[in-house]
PQR file with spaces between the fields and no chain letter, atoms N, CA, C, O and H, PARSE charges and radii, in Angstrom:
ATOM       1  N    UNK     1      -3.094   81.576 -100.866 -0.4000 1.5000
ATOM       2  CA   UNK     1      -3.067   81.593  -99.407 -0.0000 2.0000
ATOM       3  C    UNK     1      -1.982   82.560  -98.952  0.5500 1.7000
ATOM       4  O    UNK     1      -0.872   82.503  -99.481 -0.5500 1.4000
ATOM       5  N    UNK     2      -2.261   83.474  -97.964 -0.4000 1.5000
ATOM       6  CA   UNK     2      -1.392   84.552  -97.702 -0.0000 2.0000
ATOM       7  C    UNK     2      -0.002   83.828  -97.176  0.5500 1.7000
ATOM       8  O    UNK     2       1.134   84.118  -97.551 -0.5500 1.4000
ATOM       9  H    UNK     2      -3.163   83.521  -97.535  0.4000 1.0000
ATOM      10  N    UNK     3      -0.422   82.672  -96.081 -0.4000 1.5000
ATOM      11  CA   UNK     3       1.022   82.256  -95.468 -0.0000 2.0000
ATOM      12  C    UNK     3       1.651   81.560  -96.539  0.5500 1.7000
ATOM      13  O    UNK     3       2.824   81.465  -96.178 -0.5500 1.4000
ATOM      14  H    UNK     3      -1.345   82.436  -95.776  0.4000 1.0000
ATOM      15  N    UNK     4       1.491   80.847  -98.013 -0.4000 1.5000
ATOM      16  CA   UNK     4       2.413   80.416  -99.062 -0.0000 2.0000
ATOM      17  C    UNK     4       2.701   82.113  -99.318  0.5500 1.7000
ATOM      18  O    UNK     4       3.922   82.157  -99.171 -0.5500 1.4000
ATOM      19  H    UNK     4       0.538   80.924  -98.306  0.4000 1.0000
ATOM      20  N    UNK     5       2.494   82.767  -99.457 -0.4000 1.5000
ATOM      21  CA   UNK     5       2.625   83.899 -100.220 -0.0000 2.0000
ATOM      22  C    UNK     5       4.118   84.948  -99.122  0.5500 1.7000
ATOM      23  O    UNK     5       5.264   85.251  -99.454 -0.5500 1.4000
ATOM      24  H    UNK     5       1.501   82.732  -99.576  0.4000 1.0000
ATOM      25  N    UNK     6       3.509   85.146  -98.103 -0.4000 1.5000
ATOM      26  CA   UNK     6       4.849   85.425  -96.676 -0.0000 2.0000
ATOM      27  C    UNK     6       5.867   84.680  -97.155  0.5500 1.7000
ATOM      28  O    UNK     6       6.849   85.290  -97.579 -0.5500 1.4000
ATOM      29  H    UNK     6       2.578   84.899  -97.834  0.4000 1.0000
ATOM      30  N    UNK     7       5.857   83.142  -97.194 -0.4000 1.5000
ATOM      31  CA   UNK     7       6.892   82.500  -97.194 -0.0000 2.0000
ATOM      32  C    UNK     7       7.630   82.439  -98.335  0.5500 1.7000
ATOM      33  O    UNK     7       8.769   81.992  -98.467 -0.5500 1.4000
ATOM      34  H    UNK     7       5.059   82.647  -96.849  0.4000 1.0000
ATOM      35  N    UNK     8       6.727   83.038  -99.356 -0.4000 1.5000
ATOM      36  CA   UNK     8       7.978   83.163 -100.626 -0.0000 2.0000
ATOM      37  C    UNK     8       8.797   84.302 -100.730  0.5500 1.7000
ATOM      38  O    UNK     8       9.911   84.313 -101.253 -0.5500 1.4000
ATOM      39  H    UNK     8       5.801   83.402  -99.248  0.4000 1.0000
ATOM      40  N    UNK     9       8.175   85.334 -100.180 -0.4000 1.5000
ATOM      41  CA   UNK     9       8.746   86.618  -99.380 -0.0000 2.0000
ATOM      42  C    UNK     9       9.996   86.545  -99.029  0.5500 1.7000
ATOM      43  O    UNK     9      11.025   86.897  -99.606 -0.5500 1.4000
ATOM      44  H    UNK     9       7.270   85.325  -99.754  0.4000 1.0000
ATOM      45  N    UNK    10       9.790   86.023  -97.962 -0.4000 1.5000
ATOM      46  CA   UNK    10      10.869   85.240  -96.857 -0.0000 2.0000
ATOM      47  C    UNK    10      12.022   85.063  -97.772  0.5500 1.7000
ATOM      48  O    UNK    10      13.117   85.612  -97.651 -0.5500 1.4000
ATOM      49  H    UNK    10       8.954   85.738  -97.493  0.4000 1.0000
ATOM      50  N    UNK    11      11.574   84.046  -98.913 -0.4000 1.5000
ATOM      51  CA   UNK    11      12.608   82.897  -99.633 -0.0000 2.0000
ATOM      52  C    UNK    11      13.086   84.113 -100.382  0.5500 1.7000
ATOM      53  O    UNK    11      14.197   84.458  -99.979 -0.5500 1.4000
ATOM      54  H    UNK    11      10.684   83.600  -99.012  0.4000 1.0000
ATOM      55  N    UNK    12      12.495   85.049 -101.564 -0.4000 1.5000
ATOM      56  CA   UNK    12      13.094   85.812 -101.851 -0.0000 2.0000
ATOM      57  C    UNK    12      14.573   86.636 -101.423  0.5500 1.7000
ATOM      58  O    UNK    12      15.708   86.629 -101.901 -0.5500 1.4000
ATOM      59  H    UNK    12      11.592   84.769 -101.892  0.4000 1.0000
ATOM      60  N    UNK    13      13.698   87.581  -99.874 -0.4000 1.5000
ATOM      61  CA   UNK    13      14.466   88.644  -99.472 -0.0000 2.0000
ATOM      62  C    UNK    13      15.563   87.043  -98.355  0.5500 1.7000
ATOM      63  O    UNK    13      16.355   87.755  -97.739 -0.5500 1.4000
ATOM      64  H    UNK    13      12.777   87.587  -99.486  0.4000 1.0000
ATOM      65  N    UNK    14      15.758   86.175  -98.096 -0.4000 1.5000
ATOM      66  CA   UNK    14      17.180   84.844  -97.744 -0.0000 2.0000
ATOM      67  C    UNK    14      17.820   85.229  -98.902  0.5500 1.7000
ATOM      68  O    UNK    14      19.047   85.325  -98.915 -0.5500 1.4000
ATOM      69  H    UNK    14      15.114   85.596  -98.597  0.4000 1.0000
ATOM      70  N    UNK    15      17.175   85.452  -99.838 -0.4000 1.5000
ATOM      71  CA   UNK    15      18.306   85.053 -100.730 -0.0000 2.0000
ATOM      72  C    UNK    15      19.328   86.467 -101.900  0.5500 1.7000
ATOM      73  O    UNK    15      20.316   86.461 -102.634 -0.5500 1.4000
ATOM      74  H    UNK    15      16.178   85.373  -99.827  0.4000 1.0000
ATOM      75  N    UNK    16      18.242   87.528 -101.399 -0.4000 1.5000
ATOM      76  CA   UNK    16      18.879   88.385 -101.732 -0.0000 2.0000
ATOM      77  C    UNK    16      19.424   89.258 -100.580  0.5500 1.7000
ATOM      78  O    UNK    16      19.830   90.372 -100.910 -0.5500 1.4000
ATOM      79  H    UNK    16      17.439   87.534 -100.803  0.4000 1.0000
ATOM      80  N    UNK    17      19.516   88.804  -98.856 -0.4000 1.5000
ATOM      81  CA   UNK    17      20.318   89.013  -98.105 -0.0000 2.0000
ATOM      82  C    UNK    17      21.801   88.129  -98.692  0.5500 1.7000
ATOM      83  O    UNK    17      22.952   88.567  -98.710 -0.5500 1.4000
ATOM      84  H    UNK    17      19.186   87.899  -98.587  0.4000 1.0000
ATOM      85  N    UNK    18      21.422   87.085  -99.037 -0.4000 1.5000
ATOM      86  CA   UNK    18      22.707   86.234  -99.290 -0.0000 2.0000
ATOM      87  C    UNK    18      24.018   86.981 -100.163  0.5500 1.7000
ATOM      88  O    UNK    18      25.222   86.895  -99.925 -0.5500 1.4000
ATOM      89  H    UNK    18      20.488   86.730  -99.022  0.4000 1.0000
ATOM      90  N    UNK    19      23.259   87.796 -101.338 -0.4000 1.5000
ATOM      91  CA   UNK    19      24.213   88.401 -102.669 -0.0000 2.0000
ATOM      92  C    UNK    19      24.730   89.720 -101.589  0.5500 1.7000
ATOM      93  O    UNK    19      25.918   90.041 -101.625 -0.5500 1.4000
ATOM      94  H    UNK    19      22.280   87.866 -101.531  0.4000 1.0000
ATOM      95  N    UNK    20      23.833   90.405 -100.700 -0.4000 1.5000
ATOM      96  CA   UNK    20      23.628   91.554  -99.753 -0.0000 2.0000
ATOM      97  C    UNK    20      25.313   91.132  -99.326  0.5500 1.7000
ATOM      98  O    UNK    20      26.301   91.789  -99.654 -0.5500 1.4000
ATOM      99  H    UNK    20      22.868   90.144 -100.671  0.4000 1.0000
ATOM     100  N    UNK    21      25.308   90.009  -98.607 -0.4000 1.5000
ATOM     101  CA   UNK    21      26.359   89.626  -97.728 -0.0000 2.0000
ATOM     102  C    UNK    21      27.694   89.635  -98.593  0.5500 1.7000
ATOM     103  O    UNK    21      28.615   90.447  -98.508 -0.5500 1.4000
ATOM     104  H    UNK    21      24.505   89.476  -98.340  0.4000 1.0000
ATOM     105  N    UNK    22      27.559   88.306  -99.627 -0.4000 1.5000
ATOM     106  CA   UNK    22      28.576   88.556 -100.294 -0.0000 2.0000
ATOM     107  C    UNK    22      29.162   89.883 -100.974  0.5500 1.7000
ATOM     108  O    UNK    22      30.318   89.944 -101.391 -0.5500 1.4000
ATOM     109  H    UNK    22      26.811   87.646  -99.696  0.4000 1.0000
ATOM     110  N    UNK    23      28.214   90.977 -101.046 -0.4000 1.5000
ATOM     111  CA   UNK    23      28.802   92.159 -101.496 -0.0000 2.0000
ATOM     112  C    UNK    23      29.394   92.798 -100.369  0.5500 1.7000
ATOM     113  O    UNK    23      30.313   93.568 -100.649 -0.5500 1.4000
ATOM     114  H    UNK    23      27.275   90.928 -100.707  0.4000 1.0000
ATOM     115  N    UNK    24      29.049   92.654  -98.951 -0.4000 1.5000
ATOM     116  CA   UNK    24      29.560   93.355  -98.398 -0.0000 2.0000
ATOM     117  C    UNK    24      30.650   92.816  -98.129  0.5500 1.7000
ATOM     118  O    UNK    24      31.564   93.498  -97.666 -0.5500 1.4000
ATOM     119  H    UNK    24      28.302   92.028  -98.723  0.4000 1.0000
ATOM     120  N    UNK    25      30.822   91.206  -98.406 -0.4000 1.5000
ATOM     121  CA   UNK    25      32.424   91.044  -97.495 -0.0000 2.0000
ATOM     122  C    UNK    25      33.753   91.332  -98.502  0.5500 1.7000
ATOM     123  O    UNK    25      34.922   91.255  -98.126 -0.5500 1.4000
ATOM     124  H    UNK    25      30.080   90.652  -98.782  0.4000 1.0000
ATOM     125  N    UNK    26      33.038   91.892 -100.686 -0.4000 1.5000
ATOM     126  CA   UNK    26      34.109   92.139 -100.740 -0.0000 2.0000
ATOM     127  C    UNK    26      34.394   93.598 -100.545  0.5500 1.7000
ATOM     128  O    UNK    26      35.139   94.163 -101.345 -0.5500 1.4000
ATOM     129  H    UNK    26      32.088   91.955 -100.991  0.4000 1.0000
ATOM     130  N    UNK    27      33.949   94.141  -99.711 -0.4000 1.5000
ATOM     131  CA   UNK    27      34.257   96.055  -99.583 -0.0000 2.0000
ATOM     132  C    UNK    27      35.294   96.164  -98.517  0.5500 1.7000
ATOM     133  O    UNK    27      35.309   95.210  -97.739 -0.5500 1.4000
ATOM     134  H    UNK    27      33.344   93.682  -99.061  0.4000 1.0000
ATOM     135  N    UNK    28      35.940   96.867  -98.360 -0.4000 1.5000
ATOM     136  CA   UNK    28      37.250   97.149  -97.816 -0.0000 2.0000
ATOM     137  C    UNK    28      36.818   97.466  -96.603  0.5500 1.7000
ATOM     138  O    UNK    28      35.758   96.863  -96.436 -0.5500 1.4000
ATOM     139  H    UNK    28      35.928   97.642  -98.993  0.4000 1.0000
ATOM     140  N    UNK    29      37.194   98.352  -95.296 -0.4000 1.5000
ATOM     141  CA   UNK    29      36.486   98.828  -94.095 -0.0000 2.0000
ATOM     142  C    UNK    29      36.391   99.773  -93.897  0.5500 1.7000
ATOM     143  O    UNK    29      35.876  100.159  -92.847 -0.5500 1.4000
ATOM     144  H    UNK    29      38.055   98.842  -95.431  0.4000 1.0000
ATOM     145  N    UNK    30      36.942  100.753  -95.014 -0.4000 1.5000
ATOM     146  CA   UNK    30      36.235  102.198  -95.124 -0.0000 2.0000
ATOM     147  C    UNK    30      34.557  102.197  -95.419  0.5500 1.7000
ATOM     148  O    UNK    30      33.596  102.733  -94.867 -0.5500 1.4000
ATOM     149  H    UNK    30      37.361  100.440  -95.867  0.4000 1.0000
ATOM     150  N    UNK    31      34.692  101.515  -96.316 -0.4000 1.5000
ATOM     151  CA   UNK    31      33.659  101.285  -97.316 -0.0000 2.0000
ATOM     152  C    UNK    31      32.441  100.532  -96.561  0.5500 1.7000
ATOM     153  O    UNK    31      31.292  100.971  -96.611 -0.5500 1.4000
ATOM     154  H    UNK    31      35.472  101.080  -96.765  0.4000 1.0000
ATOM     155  N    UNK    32      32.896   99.039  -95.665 -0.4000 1.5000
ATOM     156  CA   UNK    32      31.994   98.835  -94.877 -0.0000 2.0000
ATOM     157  C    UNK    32      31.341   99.860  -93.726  0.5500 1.7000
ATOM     158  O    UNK    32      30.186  100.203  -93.471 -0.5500 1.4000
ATOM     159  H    UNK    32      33.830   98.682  -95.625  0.4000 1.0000
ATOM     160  N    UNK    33      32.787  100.214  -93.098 -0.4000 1.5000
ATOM     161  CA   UNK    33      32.099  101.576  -92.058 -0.0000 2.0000
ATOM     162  C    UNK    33      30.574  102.450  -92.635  0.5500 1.7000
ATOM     163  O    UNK    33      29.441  102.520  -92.159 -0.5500 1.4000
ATOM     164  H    UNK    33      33.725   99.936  -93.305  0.4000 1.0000
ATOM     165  N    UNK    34      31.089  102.914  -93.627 -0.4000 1.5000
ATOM     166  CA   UNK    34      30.070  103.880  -94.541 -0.0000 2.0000
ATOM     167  C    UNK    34      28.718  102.966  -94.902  0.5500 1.7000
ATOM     168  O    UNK    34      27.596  103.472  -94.932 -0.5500 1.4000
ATOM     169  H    UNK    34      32.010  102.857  -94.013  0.4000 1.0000
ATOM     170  N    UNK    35      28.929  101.793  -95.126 -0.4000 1.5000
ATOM     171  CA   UNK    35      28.108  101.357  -95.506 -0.0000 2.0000
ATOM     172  C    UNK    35      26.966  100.832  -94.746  0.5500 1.7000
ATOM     173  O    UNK    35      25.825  100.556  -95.115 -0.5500 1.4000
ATOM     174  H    UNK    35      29.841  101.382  -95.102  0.4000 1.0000
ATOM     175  N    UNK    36      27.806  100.723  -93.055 -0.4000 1.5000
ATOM     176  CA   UNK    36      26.631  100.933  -92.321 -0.0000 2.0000
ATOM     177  C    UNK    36      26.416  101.966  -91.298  0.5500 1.7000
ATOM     178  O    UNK    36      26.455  101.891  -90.070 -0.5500 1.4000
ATOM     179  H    UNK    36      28.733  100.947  -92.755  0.4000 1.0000
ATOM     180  N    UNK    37      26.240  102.699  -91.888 -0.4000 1.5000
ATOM     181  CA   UNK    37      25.625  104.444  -91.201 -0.0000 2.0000
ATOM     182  C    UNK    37      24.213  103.760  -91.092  0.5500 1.7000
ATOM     183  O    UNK    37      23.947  102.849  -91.876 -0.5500 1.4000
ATOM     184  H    UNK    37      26.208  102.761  -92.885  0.4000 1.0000
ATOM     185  N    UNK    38      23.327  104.151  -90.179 -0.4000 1.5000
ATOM     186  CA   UNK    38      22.241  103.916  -89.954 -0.0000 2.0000
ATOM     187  C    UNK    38      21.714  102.534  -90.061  0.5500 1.7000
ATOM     188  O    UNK    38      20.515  102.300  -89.909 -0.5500 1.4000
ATOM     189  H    UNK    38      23.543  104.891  -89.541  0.4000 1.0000
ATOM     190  N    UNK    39      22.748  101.454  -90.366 -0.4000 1.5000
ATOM     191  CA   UNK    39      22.203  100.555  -89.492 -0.0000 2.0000
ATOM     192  C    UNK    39      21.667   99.835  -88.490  0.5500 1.7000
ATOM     193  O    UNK    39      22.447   99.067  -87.927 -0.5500 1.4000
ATOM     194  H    UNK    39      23.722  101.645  -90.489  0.4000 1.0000
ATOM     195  N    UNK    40      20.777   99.859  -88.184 -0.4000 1.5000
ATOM     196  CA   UNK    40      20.247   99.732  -86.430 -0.0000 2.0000
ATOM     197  C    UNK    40      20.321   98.289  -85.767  0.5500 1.7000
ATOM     198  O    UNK    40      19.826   98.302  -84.641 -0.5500 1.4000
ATOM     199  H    UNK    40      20.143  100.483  -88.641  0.4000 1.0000
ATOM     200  N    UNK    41      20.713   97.285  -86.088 -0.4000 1.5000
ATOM     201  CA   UNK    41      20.788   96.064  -85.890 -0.0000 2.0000
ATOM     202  C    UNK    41      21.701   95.962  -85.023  0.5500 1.7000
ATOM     203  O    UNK    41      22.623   96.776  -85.071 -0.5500 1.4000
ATOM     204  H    UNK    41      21.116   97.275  -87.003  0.4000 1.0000
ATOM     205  N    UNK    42      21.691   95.010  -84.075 -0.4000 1.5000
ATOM     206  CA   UNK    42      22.526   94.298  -83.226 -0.0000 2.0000
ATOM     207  C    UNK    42      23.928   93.588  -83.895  0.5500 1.7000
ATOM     208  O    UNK    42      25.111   93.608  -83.553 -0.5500 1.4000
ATOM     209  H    UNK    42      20.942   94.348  -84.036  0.4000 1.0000
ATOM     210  N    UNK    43      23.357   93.095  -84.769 -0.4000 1.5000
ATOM     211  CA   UNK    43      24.259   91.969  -85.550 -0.0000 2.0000
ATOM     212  C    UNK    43      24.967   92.355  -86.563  0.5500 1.7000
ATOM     213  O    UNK    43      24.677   93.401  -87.143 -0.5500 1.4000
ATOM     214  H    UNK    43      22.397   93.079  -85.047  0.4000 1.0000
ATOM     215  N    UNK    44      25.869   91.692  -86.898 -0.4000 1.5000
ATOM     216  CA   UNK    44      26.746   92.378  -88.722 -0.0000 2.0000
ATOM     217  C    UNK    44      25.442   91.963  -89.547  0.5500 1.7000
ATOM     218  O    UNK    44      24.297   91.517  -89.473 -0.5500 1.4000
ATOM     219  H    UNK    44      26.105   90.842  -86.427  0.4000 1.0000
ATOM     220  N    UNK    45      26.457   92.439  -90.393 -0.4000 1.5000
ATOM     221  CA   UNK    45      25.214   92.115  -92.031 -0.0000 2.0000
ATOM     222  C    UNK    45      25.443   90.555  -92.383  0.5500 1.7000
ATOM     223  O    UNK    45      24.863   89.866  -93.221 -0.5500 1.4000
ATOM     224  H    UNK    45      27.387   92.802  -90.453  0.4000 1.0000
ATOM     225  N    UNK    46      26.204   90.306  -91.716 -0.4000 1.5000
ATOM     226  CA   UNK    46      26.506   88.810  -92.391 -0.0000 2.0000
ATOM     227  C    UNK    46      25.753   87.661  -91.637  0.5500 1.7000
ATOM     228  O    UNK    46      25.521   86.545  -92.102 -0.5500 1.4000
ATOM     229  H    UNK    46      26.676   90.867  -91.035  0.4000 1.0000
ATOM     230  N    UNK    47      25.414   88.116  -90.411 -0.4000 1.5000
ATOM     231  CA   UNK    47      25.095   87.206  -89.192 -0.0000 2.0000
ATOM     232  C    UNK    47      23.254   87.580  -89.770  0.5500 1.7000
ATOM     233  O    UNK    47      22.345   86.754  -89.847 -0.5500 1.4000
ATOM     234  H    UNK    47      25.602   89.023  -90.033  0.4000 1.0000
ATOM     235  N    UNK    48      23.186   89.084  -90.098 -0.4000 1.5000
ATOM     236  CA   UNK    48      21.436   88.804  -90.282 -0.0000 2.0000
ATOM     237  C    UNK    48      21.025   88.104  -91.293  0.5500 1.7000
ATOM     238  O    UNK    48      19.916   87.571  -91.339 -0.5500 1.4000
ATOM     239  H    UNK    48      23.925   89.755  -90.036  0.4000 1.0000
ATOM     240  N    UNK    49      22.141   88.031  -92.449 -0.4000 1.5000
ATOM     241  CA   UNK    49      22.124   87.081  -93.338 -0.0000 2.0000
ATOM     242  C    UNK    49      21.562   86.071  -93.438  0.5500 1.7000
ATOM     243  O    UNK    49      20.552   85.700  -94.036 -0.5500 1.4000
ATOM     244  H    UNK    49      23.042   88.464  -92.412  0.4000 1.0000
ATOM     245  N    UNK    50      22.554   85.449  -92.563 -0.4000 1.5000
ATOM     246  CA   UNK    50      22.660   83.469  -92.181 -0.0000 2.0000
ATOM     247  C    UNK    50      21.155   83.836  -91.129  0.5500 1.7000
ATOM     248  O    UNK    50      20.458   82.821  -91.114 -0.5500 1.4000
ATOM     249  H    UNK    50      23.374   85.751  -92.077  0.4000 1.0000
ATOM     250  N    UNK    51      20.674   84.700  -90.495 -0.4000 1.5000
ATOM     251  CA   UNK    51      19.105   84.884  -89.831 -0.0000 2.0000
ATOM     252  C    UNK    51      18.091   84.104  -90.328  0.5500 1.7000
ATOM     253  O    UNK    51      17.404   83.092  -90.192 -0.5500 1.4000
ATOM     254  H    UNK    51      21.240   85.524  -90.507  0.4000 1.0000
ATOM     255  N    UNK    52      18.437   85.453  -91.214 -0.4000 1.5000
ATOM     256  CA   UNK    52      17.310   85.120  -92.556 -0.0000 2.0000
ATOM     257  C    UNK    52      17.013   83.578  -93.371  0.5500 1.7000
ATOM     258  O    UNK    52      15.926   83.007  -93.458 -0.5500 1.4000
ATOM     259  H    UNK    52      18.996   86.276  -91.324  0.4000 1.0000
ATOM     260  N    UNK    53      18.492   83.073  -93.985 -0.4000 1.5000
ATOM     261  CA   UNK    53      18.314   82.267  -94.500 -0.0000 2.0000
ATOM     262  C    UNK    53      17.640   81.166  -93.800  0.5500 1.7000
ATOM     263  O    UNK    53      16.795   80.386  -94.238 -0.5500 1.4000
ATOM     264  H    UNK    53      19.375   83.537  -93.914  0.4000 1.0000
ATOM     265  N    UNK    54      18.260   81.258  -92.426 -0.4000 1.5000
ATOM     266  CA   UNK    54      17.732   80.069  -91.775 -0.0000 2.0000
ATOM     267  C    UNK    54      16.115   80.184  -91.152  0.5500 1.7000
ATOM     268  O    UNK    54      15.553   79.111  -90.932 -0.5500 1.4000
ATOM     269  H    UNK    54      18.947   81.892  -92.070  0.4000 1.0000
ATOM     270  N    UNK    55      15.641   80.987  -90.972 -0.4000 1.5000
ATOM     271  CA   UNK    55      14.398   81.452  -91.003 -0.0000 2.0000
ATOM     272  C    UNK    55      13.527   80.628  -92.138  0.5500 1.7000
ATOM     273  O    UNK    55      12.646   79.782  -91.987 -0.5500 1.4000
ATOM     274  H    UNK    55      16.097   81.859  -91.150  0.4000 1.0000
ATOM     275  N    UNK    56      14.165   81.250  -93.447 -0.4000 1.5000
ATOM     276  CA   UNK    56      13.524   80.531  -94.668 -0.0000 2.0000
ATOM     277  C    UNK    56      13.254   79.057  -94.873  0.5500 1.7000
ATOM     278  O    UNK    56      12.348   78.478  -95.472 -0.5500 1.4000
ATOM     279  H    UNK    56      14.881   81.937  -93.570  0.4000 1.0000
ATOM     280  N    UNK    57      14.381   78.587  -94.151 -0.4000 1.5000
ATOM     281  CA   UNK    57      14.826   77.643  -94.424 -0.0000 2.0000
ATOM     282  C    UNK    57      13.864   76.372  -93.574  0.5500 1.7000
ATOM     283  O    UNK    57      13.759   75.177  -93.850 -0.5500 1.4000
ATOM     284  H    UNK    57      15.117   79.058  -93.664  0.4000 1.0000
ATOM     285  N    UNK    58      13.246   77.172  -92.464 -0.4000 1.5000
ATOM     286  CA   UNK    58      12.667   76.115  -91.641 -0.0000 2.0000
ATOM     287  C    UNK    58      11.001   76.204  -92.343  0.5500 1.7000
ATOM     288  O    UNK    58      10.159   75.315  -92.470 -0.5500 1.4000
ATOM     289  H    UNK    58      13.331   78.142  -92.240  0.4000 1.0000
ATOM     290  N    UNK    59      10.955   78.026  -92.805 -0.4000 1.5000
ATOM     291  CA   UNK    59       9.364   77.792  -93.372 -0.0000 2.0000
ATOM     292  C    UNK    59       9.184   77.064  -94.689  0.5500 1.7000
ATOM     293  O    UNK    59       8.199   76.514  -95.181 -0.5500 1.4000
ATOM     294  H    UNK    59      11.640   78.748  -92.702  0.4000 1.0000
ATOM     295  N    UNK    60      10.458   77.228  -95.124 -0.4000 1.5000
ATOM     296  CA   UNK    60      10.222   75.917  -96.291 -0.0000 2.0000
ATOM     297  C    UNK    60      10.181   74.455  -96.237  0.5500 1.7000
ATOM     298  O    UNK    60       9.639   73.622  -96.963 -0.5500 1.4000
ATOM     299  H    UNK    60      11.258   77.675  -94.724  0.4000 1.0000
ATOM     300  N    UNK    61      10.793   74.381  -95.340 -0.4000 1.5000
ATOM     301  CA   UNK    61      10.640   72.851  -94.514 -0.0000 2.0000
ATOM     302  C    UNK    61       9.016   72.712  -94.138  0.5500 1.7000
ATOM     303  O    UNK    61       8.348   71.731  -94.466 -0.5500 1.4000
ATOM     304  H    UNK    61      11.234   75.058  -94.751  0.4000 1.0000
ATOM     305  N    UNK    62       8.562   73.707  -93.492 -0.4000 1.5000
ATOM     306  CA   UNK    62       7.278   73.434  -93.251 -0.0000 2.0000
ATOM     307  C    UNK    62       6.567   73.632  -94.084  0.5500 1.7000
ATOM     308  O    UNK    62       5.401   73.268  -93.935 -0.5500 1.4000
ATOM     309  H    UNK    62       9.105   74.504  -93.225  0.4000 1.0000
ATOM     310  N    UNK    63       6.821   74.044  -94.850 -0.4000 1.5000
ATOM     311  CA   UNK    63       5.790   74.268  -96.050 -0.0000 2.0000
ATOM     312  C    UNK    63       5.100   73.194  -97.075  0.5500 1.7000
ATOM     313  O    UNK    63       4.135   73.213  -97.838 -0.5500 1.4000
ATOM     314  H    UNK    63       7.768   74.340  -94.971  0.4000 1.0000
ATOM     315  N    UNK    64       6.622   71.752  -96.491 -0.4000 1.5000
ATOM     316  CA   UNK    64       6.218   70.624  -97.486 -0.0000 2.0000
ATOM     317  C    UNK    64       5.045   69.914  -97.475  0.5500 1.7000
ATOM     318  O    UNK    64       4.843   69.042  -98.321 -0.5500 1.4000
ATOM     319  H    UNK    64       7.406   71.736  -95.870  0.4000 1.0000
């Protein structure tokens, strides 16, 4: 079924925003600066993070 299939998606890329995050908070702020050149988001990387996860988090809830 495509929507189990989205939602593992989802669960995946929660959770490899998660390692995403933790790498970025240990980079210094040169390093973050640079690191987001062409980021287009509203939000830090850390906030789309916790997005995501929680996103996942409700389609896995529904998923039961």
């Amino acid at each position: 079924m495509e929507l189990q299939t989205i939602r593992k998606k989802l669960e995946e890329v929660a959770h490899m925003s998660q390692e995403l995050k933790n790498t970025y908070y240990r980079l210094n702020d040169n390093e973050k600066k640079e690191f987001k050149i062409g980021y287009p988001m509203d939000v830090d990387v850390d906030e789309l993070a916790k997005q995501l996860f929680e996103w996942s988090e409700i389609q896995f809830e529904r998923n039961k």
